[in-house]
VOSE-488320 format. One record per residue: residue number from 0; residue in three letters; x, y, z of N, C-alpha, C, O in turn. Coordinates in nm, 3 decimals, always signed. Atoms other than C-alpha are relative to their C-alpha. Layout:
residues N
  resi  resn     n_px     n_py     n_pz    ca_px    ca_py    ca_pz     c_px     c_py     c_pz     o_px     o_py     o_pz
   NUM   Ala        X        Y        Z        X        Y        Z        X        Y        Z        X        Y        Z
...
***
This chain:
residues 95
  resi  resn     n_px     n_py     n_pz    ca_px    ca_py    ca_pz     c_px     c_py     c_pz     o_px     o_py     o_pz
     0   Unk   +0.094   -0.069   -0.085   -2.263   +9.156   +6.079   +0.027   +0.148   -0.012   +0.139   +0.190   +0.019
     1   Unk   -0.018   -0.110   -0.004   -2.304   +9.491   +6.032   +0.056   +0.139   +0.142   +0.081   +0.094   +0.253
     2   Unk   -0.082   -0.089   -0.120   -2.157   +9.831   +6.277   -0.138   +0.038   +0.062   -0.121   +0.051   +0.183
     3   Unk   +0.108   -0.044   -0.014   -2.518   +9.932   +6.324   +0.008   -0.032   +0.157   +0.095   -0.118   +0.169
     4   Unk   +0.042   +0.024   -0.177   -2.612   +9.913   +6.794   -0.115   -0.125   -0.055   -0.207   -0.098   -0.132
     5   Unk   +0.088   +0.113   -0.040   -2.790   +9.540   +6.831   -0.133   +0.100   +0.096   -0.127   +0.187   +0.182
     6   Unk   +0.148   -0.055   -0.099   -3.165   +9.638   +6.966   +0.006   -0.078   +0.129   +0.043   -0.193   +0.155
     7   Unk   +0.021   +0.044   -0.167   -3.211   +9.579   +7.307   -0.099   -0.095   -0.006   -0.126   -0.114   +0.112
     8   Unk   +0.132   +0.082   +0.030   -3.510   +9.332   +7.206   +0.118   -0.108   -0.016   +0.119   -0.189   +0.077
     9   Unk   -0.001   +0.104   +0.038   -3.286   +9.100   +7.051   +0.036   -0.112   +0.086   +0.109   -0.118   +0.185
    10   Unk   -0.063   +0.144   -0.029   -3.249   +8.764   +7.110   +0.108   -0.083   -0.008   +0.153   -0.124   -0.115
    11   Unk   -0.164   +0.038   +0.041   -2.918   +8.610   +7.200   -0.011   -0.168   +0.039   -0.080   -0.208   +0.132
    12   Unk   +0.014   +0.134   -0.082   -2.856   +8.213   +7.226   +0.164   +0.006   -0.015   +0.241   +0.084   -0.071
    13   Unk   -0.163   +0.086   +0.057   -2.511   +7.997   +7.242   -0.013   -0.061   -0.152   -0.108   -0.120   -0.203
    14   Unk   -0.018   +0.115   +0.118   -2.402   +7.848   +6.928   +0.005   -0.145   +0.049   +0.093   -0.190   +0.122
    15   Unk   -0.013   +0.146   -0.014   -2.500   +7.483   +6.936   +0.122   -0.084   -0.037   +0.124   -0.205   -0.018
    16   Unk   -0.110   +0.059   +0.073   -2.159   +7.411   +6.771   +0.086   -0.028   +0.084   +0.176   -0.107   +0.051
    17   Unk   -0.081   -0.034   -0.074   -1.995   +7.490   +7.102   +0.033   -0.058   +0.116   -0.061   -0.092   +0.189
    18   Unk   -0.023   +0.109   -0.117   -1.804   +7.300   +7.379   +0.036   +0.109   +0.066   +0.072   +0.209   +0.005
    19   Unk   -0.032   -0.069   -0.121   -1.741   +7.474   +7.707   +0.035   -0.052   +0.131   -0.025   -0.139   +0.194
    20   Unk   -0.056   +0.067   -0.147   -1.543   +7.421   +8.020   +0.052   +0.110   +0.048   +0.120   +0.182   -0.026
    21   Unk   -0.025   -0.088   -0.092   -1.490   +7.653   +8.292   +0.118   -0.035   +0.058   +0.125   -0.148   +0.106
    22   Unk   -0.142   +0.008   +0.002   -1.115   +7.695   +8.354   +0.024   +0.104   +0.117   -0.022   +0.216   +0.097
    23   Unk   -0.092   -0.129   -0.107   -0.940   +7.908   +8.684   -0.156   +0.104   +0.035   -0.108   +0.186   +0.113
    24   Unk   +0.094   -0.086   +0.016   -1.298   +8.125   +8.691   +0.005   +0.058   -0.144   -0.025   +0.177   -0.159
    25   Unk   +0.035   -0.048   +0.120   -1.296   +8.167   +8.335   -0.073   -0.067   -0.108   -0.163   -0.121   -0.043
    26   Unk   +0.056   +0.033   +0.025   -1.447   +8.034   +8.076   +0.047   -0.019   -0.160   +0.028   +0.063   -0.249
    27   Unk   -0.042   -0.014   +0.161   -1.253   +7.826   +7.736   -0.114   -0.092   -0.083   -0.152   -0.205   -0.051
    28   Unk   +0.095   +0.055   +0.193   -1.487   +7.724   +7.394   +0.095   -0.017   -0.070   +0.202   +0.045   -0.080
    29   Unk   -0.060   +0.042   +0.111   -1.389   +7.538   +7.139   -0.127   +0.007   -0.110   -0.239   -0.037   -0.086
    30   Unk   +0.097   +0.040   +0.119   -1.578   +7.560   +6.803   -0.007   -0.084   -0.057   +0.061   -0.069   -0.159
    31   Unk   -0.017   +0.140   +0.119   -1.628   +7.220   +6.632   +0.031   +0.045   -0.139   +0.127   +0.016   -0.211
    32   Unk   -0.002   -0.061   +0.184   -1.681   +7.390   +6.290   +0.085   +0.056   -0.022   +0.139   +0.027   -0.128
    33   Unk   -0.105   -0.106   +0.094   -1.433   +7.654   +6.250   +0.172   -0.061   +0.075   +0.278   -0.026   +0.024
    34   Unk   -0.100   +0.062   -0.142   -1.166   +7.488   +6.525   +0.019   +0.100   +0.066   +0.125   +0.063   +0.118
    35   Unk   -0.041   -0.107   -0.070   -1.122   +7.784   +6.697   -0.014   -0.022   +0.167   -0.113   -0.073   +0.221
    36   Unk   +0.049   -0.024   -0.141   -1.088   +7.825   +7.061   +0.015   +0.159   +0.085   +0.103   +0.242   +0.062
    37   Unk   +0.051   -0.158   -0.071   -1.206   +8.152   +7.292   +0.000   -0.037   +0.167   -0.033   -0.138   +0.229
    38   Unk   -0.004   -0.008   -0.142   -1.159   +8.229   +7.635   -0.087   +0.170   +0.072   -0.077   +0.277   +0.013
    39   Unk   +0.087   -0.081   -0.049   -1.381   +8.469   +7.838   +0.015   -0.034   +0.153   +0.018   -0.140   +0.217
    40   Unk   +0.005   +0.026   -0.133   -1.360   +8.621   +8.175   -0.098   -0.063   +0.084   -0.172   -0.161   +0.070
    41   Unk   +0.138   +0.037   -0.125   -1.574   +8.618   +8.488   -0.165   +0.085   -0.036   -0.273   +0.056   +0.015
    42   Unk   +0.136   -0.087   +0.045   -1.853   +8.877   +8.327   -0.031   -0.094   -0.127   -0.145   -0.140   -0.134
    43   Unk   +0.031   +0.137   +0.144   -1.849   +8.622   +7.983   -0.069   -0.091   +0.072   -0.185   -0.120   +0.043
    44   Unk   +0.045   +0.134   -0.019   -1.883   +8.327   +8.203   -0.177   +0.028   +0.071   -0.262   -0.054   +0.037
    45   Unk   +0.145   -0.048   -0.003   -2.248   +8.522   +8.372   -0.085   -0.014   -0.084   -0.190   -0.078   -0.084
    46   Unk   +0.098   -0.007   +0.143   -2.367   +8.597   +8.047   +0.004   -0.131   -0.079   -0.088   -0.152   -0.158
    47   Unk   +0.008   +0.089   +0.077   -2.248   +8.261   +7.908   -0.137   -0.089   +0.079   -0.234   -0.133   +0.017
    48   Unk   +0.043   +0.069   -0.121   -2.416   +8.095   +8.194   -0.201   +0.089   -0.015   -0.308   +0.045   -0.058
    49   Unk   +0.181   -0.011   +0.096   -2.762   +8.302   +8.133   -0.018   -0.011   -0.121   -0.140   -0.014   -0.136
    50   Unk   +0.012   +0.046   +0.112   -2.742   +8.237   +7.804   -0.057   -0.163   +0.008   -0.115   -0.195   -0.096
    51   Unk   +0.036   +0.130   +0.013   -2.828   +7.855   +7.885   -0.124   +0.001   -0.066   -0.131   -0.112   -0.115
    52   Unk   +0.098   -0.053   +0.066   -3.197   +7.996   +7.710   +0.016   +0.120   -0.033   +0.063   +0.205   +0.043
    53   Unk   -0.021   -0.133   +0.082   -3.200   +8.274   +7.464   -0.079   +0.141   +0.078   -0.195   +0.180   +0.075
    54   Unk   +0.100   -0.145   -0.059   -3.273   +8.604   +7.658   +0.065   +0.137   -0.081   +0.178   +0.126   -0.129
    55   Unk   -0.008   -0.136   +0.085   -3.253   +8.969   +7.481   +0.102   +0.073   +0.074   +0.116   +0.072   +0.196
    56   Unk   -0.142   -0.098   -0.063   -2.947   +9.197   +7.540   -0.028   +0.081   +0.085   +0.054   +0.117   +0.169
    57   Unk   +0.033   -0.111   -0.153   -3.127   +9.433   +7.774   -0.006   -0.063   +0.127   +0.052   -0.025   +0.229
    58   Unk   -0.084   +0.056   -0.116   -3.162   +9.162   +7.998   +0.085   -0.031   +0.069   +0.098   -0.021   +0.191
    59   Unk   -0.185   -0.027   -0.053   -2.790   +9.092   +7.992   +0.034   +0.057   +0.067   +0.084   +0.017   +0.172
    60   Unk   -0.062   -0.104   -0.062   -2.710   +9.376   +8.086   -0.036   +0.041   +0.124   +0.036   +0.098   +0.205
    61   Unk   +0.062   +0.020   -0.151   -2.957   +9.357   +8.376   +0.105   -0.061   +0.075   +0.182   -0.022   +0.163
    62   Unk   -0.048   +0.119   -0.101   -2.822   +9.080   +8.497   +0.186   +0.028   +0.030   +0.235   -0.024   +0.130
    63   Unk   -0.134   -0.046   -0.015   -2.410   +9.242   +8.442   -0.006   +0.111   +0.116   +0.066   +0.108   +0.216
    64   Unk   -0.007   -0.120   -0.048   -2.524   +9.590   +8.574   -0.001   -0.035   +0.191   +0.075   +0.018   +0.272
    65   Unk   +0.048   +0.042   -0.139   -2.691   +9.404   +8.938   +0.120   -0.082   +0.058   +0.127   -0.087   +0.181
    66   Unk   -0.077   +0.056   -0.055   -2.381   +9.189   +8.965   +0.110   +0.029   +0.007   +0.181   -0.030   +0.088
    67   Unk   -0.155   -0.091   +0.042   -2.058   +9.419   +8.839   -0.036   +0.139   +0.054   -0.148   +0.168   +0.095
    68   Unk   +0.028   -0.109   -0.079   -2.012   +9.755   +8.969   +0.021   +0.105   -0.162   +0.118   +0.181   -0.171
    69   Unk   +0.038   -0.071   +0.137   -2.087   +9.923   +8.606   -0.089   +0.051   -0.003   -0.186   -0.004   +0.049
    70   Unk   +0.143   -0.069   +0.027   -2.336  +10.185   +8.508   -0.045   -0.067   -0.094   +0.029   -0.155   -0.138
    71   Unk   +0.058   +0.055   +0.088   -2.605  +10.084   +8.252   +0.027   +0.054   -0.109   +0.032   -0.032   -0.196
    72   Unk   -0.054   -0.043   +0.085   -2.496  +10.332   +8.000   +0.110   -0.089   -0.014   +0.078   -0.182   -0.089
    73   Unk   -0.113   +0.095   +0.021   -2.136  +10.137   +8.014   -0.039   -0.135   -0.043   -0.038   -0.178   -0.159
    74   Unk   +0.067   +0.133   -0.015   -2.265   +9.828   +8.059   -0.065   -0.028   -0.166   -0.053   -0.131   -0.233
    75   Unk   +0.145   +0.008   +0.168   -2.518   +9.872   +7.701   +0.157   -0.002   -0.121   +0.175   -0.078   -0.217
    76   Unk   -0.077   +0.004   +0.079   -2.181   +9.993   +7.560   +0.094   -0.150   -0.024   +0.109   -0.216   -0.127
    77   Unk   -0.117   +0.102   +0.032   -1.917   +9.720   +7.643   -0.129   -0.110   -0.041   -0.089   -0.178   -0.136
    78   Unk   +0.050   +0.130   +0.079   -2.216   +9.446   +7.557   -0.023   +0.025   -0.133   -0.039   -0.078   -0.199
    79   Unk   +0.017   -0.067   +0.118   -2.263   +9.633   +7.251   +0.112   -0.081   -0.109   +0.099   -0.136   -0.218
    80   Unk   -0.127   +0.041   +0.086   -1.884   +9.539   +7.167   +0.007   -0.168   -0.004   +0.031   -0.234   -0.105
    81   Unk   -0.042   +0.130   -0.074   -1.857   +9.200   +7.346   -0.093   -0.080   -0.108   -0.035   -0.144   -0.196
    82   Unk   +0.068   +0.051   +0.037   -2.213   +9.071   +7.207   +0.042   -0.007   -0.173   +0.022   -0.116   -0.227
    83   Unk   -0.024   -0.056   +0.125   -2.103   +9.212   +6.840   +0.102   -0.173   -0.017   +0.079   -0.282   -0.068
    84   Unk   -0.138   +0.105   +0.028   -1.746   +8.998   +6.873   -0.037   -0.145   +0.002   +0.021   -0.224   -0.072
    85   Unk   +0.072   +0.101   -0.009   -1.959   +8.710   +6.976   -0.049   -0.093   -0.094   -0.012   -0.207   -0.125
    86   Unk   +0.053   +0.031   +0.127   -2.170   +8.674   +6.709   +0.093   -0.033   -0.150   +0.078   -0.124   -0.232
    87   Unk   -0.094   +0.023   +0.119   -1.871   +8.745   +6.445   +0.087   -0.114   +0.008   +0.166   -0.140   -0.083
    88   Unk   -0.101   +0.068   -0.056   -1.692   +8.488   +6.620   -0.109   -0.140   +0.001   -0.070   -0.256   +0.015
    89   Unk   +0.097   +0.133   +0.047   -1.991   +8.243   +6.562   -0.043   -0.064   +0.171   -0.093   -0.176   +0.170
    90   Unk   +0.022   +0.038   -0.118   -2.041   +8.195   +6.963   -0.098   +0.045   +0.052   -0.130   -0.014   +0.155
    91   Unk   +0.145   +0.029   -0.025   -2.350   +8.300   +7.008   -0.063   +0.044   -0.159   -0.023   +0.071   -0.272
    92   Unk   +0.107   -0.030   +0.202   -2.642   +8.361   +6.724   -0.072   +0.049   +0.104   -0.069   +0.051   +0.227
    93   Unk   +0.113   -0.054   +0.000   -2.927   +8.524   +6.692   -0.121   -0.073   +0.054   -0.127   -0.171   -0.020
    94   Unk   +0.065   +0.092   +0.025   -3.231   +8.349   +6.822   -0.133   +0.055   -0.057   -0.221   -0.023   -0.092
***
């Protein structure tokens, strides 16, 4: 995946590959395909959790900015990173 800023349009889903169980308020995946497993806080488990249908990263960040005490500038940034690691990490796709 390239360094290039994800458009605020795009479309984010879960990887279908992916098991999930909510642990202490957090949130561990396992990948069937690659075996890997990932853990994600309490702002992951939101976004994992709207993610149940593919919505576009600006919404995300809606939905982080109204429930975390983050500006939207911040907010665009850390999903910027988070959503990026995501994808390279095969846990969510593109939809």
């Amino acid at each position: 995946m390239s360094e290039t800023s994800l458009d605020r349009q795009c479309k984010l889903a879960r990887h279908p590959d992916l098991l999930a169980v909510p642990m202490d308020g957090d949130l561990v995946m396992m990948s069937i395909s690659q075996g890997s497993y990932y853990g994600i806080n309490p702002v992951g488990v939101q976004i994992w959790q709207a993610l149940e249908s593919p919505q576009s990263l600006a919404t995300l960040c809606e939905l982080v900015t109204a429930e975390f005490d983050v500006s939207a500038a911040q907010c665009e940034q850390d999903m910027q990173v988070f959503i990026r690691q995501m994808l390279n990490a095969k846990v969510l796709e593109l939809a």
